[in-house]
C-alpha positions as CSV (number, residue, x, y, z in Angstrom):
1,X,17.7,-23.2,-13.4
2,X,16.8,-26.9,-12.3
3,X,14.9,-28.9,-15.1
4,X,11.4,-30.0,-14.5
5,X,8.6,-30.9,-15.7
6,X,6.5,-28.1,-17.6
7,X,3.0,-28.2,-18.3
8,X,2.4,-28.6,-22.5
9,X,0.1,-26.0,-22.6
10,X,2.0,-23.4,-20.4
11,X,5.1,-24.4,-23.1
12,X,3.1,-23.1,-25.3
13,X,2.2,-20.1,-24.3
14,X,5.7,-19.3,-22.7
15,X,6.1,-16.3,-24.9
16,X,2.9,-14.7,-24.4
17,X,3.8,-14.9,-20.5
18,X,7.1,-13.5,-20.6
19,X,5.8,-11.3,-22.8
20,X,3.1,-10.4,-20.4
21,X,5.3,-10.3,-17.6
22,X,7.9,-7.2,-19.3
23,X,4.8,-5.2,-20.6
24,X,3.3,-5.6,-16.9
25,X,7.1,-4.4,-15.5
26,X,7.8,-1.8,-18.0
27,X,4.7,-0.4,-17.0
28,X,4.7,-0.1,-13.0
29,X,2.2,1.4,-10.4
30,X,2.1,2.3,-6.9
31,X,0.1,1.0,-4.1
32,X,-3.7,1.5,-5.0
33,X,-2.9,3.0,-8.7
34,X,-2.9,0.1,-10.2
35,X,-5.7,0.8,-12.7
36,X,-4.1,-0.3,-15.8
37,X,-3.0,-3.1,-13.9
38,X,-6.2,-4.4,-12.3
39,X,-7.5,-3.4,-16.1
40,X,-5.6,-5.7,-17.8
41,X,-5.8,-8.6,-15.3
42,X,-9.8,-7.9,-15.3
43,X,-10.2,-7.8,-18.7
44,X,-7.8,-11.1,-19.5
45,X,-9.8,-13.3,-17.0
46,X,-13.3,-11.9,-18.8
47,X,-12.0,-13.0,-22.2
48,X,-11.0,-16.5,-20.5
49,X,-14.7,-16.7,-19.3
50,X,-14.0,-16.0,-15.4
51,X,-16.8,-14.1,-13.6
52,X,-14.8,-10.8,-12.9
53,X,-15.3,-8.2,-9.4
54,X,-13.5,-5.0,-9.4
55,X,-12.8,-2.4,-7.0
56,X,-12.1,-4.9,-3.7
57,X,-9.7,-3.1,-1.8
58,X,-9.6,-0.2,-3.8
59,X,-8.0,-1.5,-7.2
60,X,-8.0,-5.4,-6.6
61,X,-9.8,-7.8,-8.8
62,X,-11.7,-11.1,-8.3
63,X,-12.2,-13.5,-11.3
64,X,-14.5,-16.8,-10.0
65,X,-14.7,-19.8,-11.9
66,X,-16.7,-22.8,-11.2
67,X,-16.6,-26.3,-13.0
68,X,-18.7,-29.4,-12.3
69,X,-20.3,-29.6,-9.1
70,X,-17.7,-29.8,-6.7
71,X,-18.1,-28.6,-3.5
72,X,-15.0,-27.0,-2.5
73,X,-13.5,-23.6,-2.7
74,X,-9.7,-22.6,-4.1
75,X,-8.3,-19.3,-4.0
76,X,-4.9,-18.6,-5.2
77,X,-3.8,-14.9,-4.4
78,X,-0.8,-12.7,-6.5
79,X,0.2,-8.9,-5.6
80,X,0.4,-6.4,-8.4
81,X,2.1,-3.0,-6.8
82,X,4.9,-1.7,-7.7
83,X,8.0,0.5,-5.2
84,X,8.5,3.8,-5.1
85,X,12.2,3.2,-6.5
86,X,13.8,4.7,-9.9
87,X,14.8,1.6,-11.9
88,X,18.7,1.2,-12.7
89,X,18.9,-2.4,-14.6
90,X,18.4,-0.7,-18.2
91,X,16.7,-3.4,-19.7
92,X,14.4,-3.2,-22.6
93,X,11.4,-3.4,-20.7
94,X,13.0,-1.4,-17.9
95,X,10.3,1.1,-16.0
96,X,8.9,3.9,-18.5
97,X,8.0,5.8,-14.9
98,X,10.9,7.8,-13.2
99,X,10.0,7.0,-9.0
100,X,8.1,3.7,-10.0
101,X,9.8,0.1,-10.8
102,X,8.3,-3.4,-9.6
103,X,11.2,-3.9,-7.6
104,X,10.1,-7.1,-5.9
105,X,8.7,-9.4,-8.4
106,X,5.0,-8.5,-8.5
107,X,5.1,-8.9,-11.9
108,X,5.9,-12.3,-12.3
109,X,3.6,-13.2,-9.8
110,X,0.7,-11.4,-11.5
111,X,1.7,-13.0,-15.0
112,X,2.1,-16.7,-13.6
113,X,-1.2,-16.8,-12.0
114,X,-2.6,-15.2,-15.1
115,X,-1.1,-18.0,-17.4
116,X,-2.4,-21.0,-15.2
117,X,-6.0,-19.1,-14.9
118,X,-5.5,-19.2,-19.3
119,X,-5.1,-23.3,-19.2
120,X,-7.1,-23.5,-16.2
121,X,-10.3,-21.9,-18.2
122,X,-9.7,-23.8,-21.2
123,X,-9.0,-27.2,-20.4
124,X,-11.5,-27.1,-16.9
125,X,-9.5,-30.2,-15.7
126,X,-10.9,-29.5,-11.9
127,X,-14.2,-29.7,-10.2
128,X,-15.3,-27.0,-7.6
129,X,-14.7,-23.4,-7.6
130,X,-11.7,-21.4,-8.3
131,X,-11.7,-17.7,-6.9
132,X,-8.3,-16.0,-8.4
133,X,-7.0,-13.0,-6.2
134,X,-5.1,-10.3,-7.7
135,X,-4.3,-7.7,-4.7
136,X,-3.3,-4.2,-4.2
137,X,-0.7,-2.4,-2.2
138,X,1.0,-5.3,-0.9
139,X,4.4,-2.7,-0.1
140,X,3.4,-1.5,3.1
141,X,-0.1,-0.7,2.2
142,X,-2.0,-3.3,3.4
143,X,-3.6,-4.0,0.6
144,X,-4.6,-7.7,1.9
145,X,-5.9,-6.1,5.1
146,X,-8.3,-3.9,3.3
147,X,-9.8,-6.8,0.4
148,X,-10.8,-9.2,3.9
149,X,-11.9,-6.1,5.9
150,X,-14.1,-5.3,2.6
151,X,-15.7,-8.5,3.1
152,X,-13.1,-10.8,0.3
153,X,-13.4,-14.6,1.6
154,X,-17.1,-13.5,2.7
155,X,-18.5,-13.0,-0.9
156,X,-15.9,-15.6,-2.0
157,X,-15.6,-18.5,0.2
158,X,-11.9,-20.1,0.1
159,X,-11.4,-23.6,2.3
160,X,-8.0,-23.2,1.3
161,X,-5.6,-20.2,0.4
162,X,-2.3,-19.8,-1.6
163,X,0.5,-17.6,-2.3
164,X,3.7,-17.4,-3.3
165,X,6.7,-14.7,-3.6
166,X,9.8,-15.2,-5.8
167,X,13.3,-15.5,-3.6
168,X,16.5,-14.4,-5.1
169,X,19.4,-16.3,-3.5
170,X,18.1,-19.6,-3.9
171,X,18.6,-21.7,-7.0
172,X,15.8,-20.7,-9.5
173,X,12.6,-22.7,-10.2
174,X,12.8,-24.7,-6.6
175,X,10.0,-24.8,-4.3
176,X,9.9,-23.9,-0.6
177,X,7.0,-25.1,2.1
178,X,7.6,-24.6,6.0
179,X,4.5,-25.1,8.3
180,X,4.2,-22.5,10.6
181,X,6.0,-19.3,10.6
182,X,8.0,-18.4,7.1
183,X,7.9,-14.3,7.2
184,X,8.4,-12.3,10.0
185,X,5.7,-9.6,11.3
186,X,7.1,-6.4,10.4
187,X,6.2,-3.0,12.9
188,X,6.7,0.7,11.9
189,X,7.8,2.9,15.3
190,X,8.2,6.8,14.6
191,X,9.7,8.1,17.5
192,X,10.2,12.2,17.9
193,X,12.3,13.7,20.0
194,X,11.5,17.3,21.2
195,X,14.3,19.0,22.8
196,X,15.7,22.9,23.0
197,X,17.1,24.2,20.6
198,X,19.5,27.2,20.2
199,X,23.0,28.3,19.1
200,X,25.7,25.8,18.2
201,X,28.2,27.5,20.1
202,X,26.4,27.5,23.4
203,X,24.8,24.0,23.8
204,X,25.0,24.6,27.6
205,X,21.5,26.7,27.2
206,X,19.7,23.9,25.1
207,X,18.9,20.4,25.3
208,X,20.0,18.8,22.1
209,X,17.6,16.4,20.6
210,X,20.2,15.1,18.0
211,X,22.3,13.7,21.3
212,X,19.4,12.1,22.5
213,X,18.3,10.7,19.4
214,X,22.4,9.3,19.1
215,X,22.2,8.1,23.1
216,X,19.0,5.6,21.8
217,X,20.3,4.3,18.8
218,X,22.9,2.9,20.4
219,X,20.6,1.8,23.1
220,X,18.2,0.3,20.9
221,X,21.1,-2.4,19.8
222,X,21.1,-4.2,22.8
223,X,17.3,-5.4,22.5
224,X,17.9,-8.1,20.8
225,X,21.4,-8.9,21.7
226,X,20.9,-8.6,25.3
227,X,17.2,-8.8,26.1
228,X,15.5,-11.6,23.2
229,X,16.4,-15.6,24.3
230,X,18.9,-15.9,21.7
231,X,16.6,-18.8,20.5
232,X,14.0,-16.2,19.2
233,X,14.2,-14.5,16.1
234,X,13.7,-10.4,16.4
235,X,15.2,-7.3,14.7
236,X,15.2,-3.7,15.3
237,X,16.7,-1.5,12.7
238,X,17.3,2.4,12.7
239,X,16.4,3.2,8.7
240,X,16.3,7.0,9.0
241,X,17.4,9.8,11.2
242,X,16.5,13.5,10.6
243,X,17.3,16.6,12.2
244,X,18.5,19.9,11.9
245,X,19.6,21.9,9.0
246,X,22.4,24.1,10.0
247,X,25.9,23.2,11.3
248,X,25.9,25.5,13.9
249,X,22.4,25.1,15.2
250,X,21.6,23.1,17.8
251,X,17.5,22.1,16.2
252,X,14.5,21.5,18.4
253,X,13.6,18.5,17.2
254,X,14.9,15.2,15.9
255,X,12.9,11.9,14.2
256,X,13.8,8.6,14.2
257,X,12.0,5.8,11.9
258,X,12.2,2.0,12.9
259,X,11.8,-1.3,11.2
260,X,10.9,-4.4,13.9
261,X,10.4,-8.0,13.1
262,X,9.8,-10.5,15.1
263,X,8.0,-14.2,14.6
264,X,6.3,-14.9,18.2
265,X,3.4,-12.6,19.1
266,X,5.0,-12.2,22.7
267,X,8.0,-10.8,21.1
268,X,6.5,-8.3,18.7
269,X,4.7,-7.0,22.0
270,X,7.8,-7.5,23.8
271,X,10.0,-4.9,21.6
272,X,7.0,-2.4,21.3
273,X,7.2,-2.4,25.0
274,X,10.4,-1.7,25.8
275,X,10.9,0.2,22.5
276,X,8.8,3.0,23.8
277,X,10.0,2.7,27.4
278,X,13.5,3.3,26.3
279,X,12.7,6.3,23.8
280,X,10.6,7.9,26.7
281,X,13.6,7.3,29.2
282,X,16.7,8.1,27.1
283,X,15.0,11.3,26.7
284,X,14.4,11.8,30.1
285,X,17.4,11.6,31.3
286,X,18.7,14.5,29.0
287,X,16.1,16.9,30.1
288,X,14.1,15.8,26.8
289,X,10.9,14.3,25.9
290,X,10.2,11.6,23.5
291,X,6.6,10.4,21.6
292,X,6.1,7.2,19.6
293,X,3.9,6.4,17.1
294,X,3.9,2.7,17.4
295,X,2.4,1.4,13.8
296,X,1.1,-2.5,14.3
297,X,1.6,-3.2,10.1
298,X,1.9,-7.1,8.9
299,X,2.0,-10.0,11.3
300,X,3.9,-12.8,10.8
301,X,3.1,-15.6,8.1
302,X,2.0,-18.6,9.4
303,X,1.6,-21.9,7.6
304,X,-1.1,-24.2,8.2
305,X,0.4,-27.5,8.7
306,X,-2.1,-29.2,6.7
307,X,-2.1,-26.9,3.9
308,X,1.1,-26.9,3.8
309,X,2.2,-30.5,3.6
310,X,-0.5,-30.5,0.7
311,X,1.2,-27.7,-1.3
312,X,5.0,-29.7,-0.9
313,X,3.2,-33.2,-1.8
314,X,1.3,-31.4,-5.2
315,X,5.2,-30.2,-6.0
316,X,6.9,-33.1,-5.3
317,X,4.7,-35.5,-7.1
318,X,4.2,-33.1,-9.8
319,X,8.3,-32.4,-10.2
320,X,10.3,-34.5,-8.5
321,X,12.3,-34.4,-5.4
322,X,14.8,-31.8,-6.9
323,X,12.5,-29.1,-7.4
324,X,12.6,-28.7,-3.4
325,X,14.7,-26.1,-1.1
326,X,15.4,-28.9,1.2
327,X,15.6,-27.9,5.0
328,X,13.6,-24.5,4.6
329,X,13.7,-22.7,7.3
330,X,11.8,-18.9,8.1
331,X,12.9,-15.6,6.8
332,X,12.6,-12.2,7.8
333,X,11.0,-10.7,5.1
334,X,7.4,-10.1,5.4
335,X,4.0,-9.7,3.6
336,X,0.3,-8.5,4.0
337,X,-0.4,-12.1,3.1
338,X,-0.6,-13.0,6.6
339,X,-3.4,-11.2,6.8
340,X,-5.3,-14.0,4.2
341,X,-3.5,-16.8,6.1
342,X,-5.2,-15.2,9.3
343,X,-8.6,-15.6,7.7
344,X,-8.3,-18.8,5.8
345,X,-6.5,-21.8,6.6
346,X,-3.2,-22.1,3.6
347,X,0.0,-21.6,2.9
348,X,2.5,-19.2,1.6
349,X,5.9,-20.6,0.1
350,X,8.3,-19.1,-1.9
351,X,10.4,-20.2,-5.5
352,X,13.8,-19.1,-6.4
353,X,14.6,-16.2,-8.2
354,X,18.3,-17.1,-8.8
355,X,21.6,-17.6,-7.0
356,X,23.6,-15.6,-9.3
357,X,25.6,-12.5,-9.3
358,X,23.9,-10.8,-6.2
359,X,24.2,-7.0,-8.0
360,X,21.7,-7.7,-10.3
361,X,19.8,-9.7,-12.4
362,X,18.6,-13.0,-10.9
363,X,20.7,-13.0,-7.9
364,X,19.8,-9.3,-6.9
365,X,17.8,-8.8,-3.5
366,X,14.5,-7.4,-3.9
367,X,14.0,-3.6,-3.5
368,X,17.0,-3.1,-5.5
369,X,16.9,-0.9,-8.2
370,X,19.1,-3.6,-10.2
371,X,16.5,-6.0,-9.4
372,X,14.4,-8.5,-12.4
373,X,12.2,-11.1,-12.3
374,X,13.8,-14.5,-13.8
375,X,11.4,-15.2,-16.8
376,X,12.9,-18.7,-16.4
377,X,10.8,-19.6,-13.6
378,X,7.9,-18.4,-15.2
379,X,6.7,-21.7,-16.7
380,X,7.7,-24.0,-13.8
381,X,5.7,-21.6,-11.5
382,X,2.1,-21.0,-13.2
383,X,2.9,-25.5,-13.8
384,X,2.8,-25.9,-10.8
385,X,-0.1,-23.2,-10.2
386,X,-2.4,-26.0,-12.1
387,X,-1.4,-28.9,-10.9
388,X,-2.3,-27.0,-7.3
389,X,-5.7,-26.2,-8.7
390,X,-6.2,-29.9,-10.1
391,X,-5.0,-31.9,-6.7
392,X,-7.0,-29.4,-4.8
393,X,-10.3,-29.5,-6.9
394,X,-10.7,-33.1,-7.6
């Protein structure tokens, strides 16, 4: 953990955030059942004095404050949902719910912003308005999608918009900011494979879909090594294969589920493209058919240059050169964020979860079941979440 410079009063209530932070994570919920969740957030801001909205985007919460007479509009935006994963790391506050565990950090996030809105109310050192977005369903869900369809930066103006999401794998507590691209789009493609079935012993009278379904996965490895410029980032992974039952039954059917990522726009439609043309001719060729149901989900994070360079000068000034990844470059993760960055002009960047052991506890991946949020990084992160708001709202 690098040493920086911590805000006195988020030292002081260090405690009361990690605290926070493990009843929040012992405590998870799925995409849209965050009721306790939302509850808790809501009813925190409303005893800090924040005007608090409930139900946008199902369970998300707004909490507004304004100070002075300033003019301009903040909103700073953390995910609450949990994974549909059984947690392994038994650790005190491990998940109390079998099939539920906040397997990527959406805890922490939740209790940082939480503990900079607690200084931020008390001491009011800015001048404008500060609009704190706690989201839904960020796994998948959309959950970002749904709070701007439901009219979010229209009853709460933002000139500006921030996020962040914890990184294992990088040294904890440092800061990353890349204009541009940082997180990959990320595609769903369901592709179903209808065949002939029949006896296992005769597969001369059927047309067997699992064949077909083997025939295109091997196929569908040379999109990007053969047909992406090597210079562009793209990946297309098989995740889950099902079909038949029986050993010696040839089934009717087979399904195929795909993950695709790509940064440019011309390469997302690119793989969609030819993802569905070689499904359709694969199958064709073996006296099959094939359908796809091609799912557009989260496009790609992109920076605002501006926004951006203001977010890396607020952490450098406020702790030091050393506090920054130095040469950041993209990732292929992804998240409904991009969605907010599509609306408003801001910036998403990420902080260091820990470069230890990668099997668990700081250095563990997300969506591991041995994964934890590093409380270390609890106080650098809602310390730098103020001195955001107070650069910002001058």
């Amino acid at each position: 953990m690098i040493s920086v410079p911590i805000h006195p009063g988020i030292r002081a209530s260090t405690e009361e955030m990690v605290g926070l932070r493990r009843q929040i994570h012992a405590n998870p919920e799925l995409g849209y059942e965050e009721f306790q969740t939302s509850e808790l957030v809501a009813e925190r801001l409303a005893r800090w004095g924040y005007t608090v909205h409930r139900g946008i985007g199902g369970t998300g919460v707004v909490g507004t404050l304004t100070v002075g007479d300033g003019a301009r509009r903040l909103g700073l935006r953390a995910d609450m949902d949990a994974l549909p994963m059984t947690e392994t790391t038994g650790l005190a506050w491990a998940s109390r719910k079998p099939g539920a565990m906040h397997a990527c950090g959406h805890d922490g996030h939740t209790a940082t912003l939480l503990a900079a809105a607690q200084l931020l109310a008390v001491t009011k050192g800015f001048n404008g308005t500060l609009n704190l977005i706690f989201q839904p369903a960020e796994e998948g869900l959309m959950g970002a999608k749904k709070m701007v369809e439901e009219g979010l930066f229209e009853r709460f103006p933002c000139d500006a918009v921030y996020a962040y999401h914890n990184e294992p794998g990088f040294p904890a507590g440092q800061f990353g900011f890349l204009p541009g691209v940082i997180y990959s789009s990320s595609d769903t493609a369901v592709i179903t494979i209808e065949g002939k079935g029949g006896h296992g012993a005769m597969p001369h009278t059927t047309v067997d879909p699992i064949m077909v379904a083997a025939h295109l996965i091997l196929a569908l490895q040379t999109l990007v090594s053969r047909e992406v410029d090597p210079n562009d980032m793209a990946v297309v992974t098989v995740g889950a294969m099902s079909a038949g039952k029986a050993p010696n039954v040839i089934p009717a059917s087979a399904e195929l589920k795909l993950s695709i990522r790509a940064r440019k726009p011309e390469v997302r439609a690119f793989l969609r493209d030819r993802i569905i043309a070689m499904a359709q001719g694969q199958a064709a060729v073996h006296g099959a058919t094939a359908t796809v149901d091609y799912q557009w989900k989260m496009p790609p994070c992109v920076n605002d240059e501006a926004a951006t360079a203001f977010a890396r000068q607020v952490a450098l000034a406020s702790m030091g050169e050393k506090a920054l990844i130095p040469d950041m470059a993209p990732l292929q993760a992804s998240d409904d964020f991009a969605f907010m960055l599509n609306a408003v002009p801001g910036s998403y960047f990420i902080v260091g979860n820990g470069d230890g052991k990668p099997g668990s506890g700081p250095g563990c991946m997300v969506h591991n079941t041995g994964y934890d949020f590093n409380d270390e990084i609890l106080p650098s992160t809602a310390s730098y979440w103020v001195s955001l708001v107070q650069a910002y709202l001058r």
